[in-house]
C-alpha positions as CSV (number, residue, x, y, z in Angstrom):
1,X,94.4,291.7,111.2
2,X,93.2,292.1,114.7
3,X,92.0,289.0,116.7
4,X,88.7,288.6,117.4
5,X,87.7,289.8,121.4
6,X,86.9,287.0,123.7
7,X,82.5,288.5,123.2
8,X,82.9,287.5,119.7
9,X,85.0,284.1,120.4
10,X,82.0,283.4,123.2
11,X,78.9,284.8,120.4
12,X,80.6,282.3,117.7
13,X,80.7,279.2,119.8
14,X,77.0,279.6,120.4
15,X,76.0,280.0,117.4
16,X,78.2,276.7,116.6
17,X,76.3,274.8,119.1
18,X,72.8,275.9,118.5
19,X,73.5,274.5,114.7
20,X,74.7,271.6,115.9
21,X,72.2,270.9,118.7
22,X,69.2,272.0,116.1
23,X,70.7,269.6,113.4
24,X,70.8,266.5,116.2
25,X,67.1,267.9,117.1
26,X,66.1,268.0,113.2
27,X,67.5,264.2,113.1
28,X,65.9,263.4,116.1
29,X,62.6,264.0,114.6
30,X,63.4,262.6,111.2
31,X,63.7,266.1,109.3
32,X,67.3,265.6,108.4
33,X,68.9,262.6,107.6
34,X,71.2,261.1,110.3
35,X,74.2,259.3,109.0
36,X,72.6,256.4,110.6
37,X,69.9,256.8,108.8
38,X,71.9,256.7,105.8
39,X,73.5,253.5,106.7
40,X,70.1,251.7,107.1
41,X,69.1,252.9,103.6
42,X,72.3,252.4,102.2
43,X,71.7,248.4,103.9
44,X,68.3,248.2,103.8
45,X,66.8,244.5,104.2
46,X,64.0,245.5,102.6
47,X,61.6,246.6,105.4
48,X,58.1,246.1,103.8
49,X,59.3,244.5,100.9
50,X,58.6,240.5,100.8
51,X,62.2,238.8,101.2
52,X,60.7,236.1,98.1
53,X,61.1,239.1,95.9
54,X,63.7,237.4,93.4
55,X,62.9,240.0,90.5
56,X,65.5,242.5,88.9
57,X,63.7,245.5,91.0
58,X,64.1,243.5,94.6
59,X,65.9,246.1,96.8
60,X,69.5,244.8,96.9
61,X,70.0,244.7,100.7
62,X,67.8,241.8,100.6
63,X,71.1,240.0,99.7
64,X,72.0,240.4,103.3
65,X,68.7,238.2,104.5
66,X,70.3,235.0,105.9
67,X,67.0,233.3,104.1
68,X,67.2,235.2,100.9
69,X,69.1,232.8,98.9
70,X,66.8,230.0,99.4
71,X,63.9,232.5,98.1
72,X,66.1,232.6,95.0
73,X,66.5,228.8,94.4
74,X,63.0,228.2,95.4
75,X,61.7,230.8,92.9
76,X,64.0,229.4,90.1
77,X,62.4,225.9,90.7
78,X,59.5,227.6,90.5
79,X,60.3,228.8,87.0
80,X,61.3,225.5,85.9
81,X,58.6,223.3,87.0
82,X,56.3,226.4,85.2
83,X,58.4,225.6,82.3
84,X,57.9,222.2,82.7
85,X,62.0,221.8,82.7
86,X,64.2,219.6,85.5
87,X,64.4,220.8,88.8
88,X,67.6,222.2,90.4
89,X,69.0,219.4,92.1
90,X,70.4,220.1,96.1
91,X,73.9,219.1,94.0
92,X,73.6,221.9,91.4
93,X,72.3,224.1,94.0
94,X,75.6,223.6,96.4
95,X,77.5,223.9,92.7
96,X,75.9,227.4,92.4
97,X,77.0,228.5,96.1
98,X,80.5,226.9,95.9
99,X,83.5,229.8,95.4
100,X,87.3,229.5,95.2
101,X,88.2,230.6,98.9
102,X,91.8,231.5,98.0
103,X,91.4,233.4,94.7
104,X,93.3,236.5,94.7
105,X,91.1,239.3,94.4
106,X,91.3,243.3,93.8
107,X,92.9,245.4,96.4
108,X,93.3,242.0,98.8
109,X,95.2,239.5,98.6
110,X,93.7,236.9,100.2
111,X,96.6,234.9,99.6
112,X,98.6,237.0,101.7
113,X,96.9,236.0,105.0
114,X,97.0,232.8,104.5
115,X,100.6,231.6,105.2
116,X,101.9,230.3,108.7
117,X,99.3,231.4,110.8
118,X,97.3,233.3,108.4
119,X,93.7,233.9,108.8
120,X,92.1,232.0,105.9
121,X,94.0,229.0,106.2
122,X,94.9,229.1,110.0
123,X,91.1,228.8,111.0
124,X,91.2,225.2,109.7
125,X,94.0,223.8,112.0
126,X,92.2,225.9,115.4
127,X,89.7,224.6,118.3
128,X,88.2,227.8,117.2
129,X,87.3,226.6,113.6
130,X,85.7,223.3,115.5
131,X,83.5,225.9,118.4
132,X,82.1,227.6,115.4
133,X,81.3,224.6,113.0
134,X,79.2,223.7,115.9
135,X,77.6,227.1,116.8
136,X,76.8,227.8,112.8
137,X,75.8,223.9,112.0
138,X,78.6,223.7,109.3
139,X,78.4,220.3,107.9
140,X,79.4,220.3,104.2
141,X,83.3,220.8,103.7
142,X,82.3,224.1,101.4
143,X,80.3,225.9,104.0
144,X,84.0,226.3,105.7
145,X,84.8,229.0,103.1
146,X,81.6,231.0,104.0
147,X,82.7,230.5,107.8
148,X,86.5,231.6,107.3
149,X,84.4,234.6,105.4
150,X,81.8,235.3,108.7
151,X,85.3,234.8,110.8
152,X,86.9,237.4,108.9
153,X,84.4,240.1,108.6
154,X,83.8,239.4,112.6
155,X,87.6,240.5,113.1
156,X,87.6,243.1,110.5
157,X,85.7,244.8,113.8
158,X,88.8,245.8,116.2
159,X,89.0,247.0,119.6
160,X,91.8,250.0,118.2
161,X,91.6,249.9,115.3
162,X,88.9,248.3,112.2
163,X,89.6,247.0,108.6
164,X,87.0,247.8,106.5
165,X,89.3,246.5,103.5
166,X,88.8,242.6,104.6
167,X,85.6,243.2,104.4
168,X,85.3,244.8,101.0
169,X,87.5,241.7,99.9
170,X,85.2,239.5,101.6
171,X,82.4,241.1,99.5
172,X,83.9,240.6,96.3
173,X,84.9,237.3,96.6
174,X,80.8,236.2,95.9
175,X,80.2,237.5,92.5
176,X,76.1,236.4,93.3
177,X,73.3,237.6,95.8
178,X,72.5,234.2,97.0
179,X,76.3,234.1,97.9
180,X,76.1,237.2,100.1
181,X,72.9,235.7,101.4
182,X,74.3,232.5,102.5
183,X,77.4,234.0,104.1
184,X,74.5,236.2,105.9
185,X,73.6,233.1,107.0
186,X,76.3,231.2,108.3
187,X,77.2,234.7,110.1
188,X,74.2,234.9,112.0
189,X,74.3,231.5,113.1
190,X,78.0,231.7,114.1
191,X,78.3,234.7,116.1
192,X,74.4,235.5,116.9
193,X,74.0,238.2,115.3
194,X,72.9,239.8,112.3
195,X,75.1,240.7,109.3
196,X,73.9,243.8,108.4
197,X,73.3,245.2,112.2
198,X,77.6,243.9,112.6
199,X,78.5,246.0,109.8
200,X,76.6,249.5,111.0
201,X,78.0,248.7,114.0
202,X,81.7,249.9,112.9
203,X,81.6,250.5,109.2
204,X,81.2,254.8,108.2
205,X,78.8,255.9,105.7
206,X,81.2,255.7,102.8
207,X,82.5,251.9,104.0
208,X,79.1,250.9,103.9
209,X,78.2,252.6,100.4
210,X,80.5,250.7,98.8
211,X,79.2,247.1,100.0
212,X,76.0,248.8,98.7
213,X,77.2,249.4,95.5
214,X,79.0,245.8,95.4
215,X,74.9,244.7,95.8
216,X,73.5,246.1,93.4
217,X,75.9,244.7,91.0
218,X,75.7,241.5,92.0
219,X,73.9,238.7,89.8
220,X,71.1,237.0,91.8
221,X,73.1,233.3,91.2
């Protein structure tokens, strides 16, 4: 088979570029779909939807609104008082955001990071544990699991090299919305940033599909 001349090399190139240049410009101007674009779908807070939206239908990257999962507990009190049935008392409340922090889970042993200076564990006995108490207001001994969470979803980010597995773990370790909604919350105030706009930042398309799927199958408490 004869090799193509360098005219033909030089023609295919060009046409290369103008499709990629003319995709970027299509993106651009919001006739394709970027992959960023996909992400903040994929993510989406809800943008135009009201973040006390606690029905079945609520878009499920509300879960990621650090103030979402007191929408949920007001709404059920809501419900209750309708119903003319006992409130949820702060007590039951902190019982329905309380999770084992060491419980083995799929694909991730939590349990493996968590000897000798192991990340789940080691947090506790660090100045950095005592910085970021501070910085997130974490009072109440089982807000530590959410922060040891935030801590390791912050480092999941690397400077060579991410793991997107922690934070899939870190994900299925809260088997509720409010859950994910509180770790948003003790996230944001430890580090100063938004959880979703953390996890575009150096998750792919496919990384972040999968925290949406976790989401949507999450109960609301």
């Amino acid at each position: 088979m004869k090799a193509p001349d360098t005219k033909t090399i030089l023609n295919i190139s060009l046409i290369i570029g103008i499709v990629l240049i003319g995709k970027k410009v299509l993106e651009k101007f919001g006739v394709l779909e970027s992959a960023e674009d996909k992400i903040a779908k994929d993510l989406d807070l809800g943008a135009g939807s009201d973040v006390t939206d606690t029905t079945n239908n609520a878009p499920p990257g509300l879960a990621l609104a650090p103030n979402y999962w007191i929408s949920i507990f007001r709404n059920i009190n809501k419900t209750l008082k309708a119903q003319k049935k006992n409130l949820l008392t702060g007590k039951q409340i902190k019982a329905f955001l309380t999770f084992e922090p060491e419980r083995p889970i799929t694909k991730f042993d939590f349990a493996t990071i968590t000897k000798g200076d192991g990340i789940l564990k080691g947090i506790f006995n660090t100045n950095k544990l005592i910085v970021l108490q501070k910085k997130a207001g974490v009072k109440e001994g089982f807000e530590n699991s959410y922060l040891n969470l935030a801590y390791l979803i912050y480092n999941a980010k690397g400077i060579l090299k991410d793991n997107p597995e922690i934070v899939n773990s870190a994900f299925q370790k809260l088997n509720s919305r409010a859950k994910v909604s509180y770790l948003s919350s003790i996230f944001s105030r430890a580090y100063n940033t938004d959880l979703q706009t953390y996890l575009a930042s150096f998750l792919n398309e496919t990384e972040i599909s999968k925290i949406a799927n976790y989401l949507k199958n999450k109960k609301l408490v």
